[in-house]
LOZA-667704 format. One line per 5 residues: their letters; for each residue y, x, z of N, C-alpha, C, CB. Coordinates in Angstrom, 3 decimals, always signed. Each point is the difference from the previous one (the first is absolute). Glycine has a CB too. Layout:
<pts>
a> Y:X:Z:Y:X:Z:Y:X:Z:Y:X:Z; ... .
</pts>
This chain:
<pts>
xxxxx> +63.522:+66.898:-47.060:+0.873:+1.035:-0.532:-0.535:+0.528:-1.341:+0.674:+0.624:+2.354; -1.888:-0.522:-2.273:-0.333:+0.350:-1.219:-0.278:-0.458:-1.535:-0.398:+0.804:+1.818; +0.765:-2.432:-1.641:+0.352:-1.080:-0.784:+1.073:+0.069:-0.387:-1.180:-1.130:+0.839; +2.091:+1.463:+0.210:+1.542:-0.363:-0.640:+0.864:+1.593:+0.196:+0.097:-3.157:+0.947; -0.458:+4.035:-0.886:+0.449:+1.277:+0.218:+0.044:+0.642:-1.918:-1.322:+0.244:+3.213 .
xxxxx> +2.332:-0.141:-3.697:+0.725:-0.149:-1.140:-0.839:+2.054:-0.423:+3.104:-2.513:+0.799; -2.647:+2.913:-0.207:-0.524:+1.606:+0.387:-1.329:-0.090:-0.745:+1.073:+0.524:+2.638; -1.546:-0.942:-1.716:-2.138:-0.117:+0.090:-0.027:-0.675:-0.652:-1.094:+0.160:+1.896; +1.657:-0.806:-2.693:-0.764:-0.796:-1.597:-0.006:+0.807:-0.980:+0.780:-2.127:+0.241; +0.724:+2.772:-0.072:-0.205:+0.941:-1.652:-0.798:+1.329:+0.329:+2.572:-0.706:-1.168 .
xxxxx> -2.604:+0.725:+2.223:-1.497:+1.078:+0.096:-1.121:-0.242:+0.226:+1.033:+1.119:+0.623; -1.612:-2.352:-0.617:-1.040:-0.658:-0.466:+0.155:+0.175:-1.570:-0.181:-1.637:+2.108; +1.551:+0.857:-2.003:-0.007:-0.491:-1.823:-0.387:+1.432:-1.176:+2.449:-2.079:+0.661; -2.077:+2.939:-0.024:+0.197:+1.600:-0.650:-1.465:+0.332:-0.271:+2.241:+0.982:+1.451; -3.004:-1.086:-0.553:-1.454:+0.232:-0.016:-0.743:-0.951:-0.503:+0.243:+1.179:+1.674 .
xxxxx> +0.052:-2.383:-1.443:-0.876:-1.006:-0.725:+0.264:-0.132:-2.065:+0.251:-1.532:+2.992; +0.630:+1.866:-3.013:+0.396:+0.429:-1.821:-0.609:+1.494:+0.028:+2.755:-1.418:-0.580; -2.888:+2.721:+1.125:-0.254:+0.871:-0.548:-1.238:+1.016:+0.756:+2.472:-0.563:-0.999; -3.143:+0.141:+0.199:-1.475:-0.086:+1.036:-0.072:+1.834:+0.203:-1.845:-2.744:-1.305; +2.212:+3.383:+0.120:+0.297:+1.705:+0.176:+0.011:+0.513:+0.914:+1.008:+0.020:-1.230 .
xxxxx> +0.378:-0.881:+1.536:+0.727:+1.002:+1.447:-0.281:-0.700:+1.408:+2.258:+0.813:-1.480; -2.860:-2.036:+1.166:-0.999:-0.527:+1.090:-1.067:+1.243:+0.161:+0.238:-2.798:-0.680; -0.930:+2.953:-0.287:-1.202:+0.845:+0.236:+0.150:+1.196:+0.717:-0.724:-0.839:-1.882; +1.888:+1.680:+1.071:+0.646:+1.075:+0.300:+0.565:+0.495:+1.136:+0.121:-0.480:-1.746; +0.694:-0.674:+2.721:+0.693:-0.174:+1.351:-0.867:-0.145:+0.644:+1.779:-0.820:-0.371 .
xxxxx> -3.030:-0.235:+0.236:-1.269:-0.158:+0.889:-0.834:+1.293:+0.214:-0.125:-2.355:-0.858; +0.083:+3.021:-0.161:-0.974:+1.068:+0.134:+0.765:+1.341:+0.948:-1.245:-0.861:-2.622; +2.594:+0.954:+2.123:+0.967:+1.024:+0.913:-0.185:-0.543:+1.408:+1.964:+0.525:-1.846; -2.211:-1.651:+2.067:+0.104:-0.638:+1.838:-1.265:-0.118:+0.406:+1.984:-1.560:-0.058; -2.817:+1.358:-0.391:-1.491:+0.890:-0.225:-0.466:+1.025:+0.589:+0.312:-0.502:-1.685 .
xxxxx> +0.259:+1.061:+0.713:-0.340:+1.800:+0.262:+0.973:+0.504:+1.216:-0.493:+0.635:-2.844; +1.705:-1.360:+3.500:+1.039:+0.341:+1.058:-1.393:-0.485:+1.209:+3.275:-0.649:-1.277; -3.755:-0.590:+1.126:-0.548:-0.616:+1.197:-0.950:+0.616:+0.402:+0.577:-1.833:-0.477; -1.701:+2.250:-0.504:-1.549:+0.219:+0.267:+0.600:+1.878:+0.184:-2.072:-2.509:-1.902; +3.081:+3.361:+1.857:-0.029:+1.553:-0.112:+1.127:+0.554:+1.253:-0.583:-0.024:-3.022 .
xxxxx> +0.993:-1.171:+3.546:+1.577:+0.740:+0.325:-0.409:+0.457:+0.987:+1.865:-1.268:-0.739; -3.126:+1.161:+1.666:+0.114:+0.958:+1.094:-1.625:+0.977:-0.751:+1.527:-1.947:+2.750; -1.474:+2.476:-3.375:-0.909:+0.906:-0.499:+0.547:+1.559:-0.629:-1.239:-2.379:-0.430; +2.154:+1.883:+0.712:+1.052:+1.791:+0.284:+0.547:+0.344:-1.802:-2.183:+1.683:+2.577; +2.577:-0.528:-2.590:+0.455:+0.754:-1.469:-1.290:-0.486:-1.416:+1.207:+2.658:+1.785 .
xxxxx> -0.779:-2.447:-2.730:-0.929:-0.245:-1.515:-0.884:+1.111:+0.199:+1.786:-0.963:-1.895; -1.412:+2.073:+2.019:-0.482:+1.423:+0.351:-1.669:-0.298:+0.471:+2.750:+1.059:+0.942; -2.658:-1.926:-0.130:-1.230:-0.149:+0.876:-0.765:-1.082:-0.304:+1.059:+0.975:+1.675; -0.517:-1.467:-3.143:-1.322:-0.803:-0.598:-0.946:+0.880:-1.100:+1.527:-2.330:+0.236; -2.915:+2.122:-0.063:-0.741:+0.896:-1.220:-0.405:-1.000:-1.155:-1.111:+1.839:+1.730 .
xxxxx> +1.676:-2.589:-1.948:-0.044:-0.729:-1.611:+0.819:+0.337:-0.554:-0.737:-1.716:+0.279; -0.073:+2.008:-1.418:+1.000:+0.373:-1.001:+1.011:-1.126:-0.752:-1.809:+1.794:-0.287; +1.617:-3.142:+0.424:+0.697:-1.125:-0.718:+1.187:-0.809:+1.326:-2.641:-0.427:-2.000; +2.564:+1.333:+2.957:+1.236:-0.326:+1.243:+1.510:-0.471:-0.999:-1.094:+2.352:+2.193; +1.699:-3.465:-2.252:+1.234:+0.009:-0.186:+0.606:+1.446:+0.550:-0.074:-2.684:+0.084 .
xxxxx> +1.186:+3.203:-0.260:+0.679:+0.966:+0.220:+0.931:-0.183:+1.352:-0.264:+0.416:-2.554; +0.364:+0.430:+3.044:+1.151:-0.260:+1.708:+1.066:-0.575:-0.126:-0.398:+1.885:+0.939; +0.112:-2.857:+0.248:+1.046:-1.040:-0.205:+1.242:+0.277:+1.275:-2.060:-1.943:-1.160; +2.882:+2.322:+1.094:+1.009:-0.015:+1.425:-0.120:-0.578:+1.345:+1.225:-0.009:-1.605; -2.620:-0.806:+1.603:-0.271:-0.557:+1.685:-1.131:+0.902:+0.007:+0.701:-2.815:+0.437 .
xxxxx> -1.122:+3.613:-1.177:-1.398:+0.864:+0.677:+0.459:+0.890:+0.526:-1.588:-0.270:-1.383; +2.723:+0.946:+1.396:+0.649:+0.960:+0.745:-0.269:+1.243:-0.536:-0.055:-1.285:+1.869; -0.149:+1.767:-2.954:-0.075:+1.258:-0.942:+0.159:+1.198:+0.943:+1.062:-1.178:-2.155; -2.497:+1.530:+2.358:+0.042:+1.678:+0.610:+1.120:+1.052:-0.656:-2.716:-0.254:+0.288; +3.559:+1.083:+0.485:+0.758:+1.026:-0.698:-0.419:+0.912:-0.556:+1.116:-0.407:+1.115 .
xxxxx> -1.111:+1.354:-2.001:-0.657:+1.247:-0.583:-0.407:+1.042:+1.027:+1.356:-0.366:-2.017; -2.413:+0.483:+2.503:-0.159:+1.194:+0.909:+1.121:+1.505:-0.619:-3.046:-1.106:+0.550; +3.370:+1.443:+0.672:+0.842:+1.386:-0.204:-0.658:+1.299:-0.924:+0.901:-0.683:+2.476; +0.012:+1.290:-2.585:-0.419:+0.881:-1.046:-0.720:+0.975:+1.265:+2.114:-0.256:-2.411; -1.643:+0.474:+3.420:-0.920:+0.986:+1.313:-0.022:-1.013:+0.811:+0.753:+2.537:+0.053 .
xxxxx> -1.741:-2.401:+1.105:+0.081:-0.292:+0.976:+0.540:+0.755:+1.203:-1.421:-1.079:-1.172; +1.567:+0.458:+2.253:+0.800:+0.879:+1.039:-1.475:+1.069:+0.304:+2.235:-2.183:+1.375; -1.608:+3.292:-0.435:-0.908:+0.877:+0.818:-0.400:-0.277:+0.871:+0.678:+1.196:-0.526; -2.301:-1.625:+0.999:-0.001:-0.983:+0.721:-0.264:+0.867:+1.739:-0.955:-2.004:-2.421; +0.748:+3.053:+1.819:-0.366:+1.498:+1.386:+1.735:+0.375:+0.441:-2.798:+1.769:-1.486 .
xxxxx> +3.776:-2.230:+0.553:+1.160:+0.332:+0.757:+0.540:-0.783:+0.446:+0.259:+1.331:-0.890; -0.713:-2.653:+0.799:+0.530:-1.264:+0.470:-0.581:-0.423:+1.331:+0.332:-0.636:-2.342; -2.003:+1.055:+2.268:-0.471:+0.035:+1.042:+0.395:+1.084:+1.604:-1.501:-0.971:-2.185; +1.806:+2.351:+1.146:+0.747:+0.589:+1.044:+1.244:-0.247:+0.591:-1.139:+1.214:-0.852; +1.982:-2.010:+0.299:+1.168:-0.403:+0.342:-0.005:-1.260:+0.684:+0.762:+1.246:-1.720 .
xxxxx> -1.796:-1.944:+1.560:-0.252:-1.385:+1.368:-0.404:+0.555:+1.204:-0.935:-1.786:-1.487; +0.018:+3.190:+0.997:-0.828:+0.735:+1.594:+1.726:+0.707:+0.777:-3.452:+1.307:-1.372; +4.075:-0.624:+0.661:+1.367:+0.678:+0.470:+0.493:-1.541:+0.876:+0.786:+2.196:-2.504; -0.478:-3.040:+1.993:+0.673:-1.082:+0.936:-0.805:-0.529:+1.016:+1.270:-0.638:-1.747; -2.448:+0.874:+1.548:-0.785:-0.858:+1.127:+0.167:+1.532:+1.124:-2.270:-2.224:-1.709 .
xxxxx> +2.065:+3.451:+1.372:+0.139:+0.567:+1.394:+1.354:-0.047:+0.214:-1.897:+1.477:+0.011; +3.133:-1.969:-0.243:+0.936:+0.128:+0.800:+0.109:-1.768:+0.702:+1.241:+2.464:-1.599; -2.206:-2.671:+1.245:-0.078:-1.752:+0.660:+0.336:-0.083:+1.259:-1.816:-0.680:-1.216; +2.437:-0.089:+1.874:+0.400:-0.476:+1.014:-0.561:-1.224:+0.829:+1.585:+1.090:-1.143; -2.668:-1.628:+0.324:-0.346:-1.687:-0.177:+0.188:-0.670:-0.624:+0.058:-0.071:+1.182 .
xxxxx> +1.026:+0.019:-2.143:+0.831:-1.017:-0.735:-0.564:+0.033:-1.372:+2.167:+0.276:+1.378; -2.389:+0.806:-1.767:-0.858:+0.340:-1.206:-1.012:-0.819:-0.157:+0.465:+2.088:+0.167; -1.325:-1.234:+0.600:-1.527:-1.189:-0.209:+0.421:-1.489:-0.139:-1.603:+1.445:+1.713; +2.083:-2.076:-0.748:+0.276:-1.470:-0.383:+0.888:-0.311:-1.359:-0.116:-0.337:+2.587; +0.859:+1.374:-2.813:+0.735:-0.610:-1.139:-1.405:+0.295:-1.297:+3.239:+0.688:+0.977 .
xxxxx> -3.803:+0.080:-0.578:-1.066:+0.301:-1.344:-1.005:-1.214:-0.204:-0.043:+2.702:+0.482; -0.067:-3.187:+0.938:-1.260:-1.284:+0.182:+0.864:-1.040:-0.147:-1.827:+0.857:+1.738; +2.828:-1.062:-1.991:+0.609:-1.221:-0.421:+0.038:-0.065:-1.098:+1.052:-0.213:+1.458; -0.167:+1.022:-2.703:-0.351:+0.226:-0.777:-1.636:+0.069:-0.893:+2.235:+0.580:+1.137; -2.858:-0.470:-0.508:-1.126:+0.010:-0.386:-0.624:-1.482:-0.114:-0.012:+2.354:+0.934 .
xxxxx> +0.072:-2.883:+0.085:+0.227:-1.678:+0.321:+0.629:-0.537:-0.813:+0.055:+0.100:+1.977; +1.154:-0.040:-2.321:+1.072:-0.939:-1.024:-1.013:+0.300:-1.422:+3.128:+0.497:+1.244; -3.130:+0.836:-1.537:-1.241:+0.202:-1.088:-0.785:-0.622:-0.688:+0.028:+1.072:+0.985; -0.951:-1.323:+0.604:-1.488:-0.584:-0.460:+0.345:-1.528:-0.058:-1.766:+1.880:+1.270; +2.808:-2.043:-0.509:+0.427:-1.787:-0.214:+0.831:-0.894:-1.319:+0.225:+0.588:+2.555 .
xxxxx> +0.224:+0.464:-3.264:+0.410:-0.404:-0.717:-1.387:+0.236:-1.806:+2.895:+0.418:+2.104; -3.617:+0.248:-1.710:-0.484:-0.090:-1.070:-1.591:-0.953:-0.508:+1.608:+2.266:+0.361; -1.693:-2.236:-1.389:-0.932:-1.111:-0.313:-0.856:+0.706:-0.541:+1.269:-1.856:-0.283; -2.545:+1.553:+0.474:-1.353:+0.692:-0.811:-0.186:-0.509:-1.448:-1.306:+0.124:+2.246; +1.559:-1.883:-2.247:-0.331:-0.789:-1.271:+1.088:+1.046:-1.156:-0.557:-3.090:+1.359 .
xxxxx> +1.521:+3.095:-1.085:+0.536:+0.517:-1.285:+1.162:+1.236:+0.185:-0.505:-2.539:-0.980; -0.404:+3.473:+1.880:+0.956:+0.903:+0.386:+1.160:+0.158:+0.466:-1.035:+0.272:-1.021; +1.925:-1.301:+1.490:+1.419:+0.157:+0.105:+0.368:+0.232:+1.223:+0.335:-1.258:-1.666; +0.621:+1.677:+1.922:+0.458:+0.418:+1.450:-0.413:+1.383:+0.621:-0.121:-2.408:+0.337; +0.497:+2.634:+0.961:-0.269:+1.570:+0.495:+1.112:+0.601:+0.108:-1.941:+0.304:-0.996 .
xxxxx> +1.719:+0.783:+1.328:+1.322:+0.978:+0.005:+0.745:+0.024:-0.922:-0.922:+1.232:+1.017; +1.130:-1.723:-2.233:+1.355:-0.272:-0.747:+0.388:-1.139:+0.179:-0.353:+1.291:-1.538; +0.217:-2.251:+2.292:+0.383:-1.222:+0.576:+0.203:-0.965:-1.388:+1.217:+1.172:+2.395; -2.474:-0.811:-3.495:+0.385:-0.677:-1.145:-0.066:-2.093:+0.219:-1.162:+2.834:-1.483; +0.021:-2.896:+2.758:-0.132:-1.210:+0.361:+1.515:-0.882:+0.110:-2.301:+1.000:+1.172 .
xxxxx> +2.509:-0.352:-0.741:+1.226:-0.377:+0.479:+1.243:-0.257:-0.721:-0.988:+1.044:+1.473; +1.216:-0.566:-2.475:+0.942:-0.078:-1.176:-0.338:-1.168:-0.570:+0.282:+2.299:-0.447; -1.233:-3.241:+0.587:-0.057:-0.812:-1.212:-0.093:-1.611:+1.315:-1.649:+2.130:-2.704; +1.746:-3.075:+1.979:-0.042:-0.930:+0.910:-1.799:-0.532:+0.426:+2.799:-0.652:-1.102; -2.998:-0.255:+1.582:+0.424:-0.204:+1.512:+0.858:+0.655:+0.757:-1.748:-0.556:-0.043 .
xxxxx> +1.856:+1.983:+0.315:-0.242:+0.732:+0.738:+1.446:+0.155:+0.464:-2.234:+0.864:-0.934; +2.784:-0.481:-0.196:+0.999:+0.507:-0.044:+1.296:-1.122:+0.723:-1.243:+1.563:-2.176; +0.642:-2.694:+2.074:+1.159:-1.280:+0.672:-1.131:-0.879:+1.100:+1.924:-0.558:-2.750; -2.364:+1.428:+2.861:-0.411:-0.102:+1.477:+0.969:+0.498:+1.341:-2.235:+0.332:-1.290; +2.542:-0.686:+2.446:+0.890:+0.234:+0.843:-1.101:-0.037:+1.290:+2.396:-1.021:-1.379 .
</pts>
């Protein structure tokens, strides 16, 4: 197929005349292979890092506040005393889906189910 596949010659042929964008395409698939599970640009400390590329998954701008974390906490304690049972398990499941979805190597996943938005994952069944 790859002899007679009309396609895959002129993209051989494309690269073999222009050694540039040989270099150029090689080095972009490069830098995709050896980084893509090493998380956001954010979290490299060289200063000569190519710039973020759309598969590193670009951290969002932290908020201008953060939530209150003593009223948030009081408001999980308010639901847990009117618990019935159902609570706790829904909290330890949740907590479970959590820790399963996220990755240490490059941060992704957890309670924003960011794992999950992107593929594998996401066309997984």
């Amino acid at each position: 197929a790859l002899i007679k596949d009309e396609a895959y010659r002129r993209e051989v042929e494309r690269y073999a005349y222009h050694q540039e964008l040989f270099e150029y395409s090689f080095a972009r698939a490069w830098y995709k292979l050896t980084t893509r599970d090493m998380g956001p640009r954010t979290r490299c400390s060289n200063d000569d890092a190519p710039p973020p590329q759309p598969f590193q998954y670009p951290l969002p701008d932290p908020p201008a506040a953060l939530a209150d974390f003593e009223e948030v906490k009081q408001r999980i304690a308010e639901v847990l005393d009117y618990d019935t049972g159902e609570i706790i398990g829904m909290f330890a499941r949740l907590a479970w889906q959590c820790s399963s979805t996220f990755r240490s190597t490059d941060y992704l996943g957890g309670c924003n189910g960011a794992r999950i938005r992107y593929s594998p994952q996401k066309g997984l069944e």
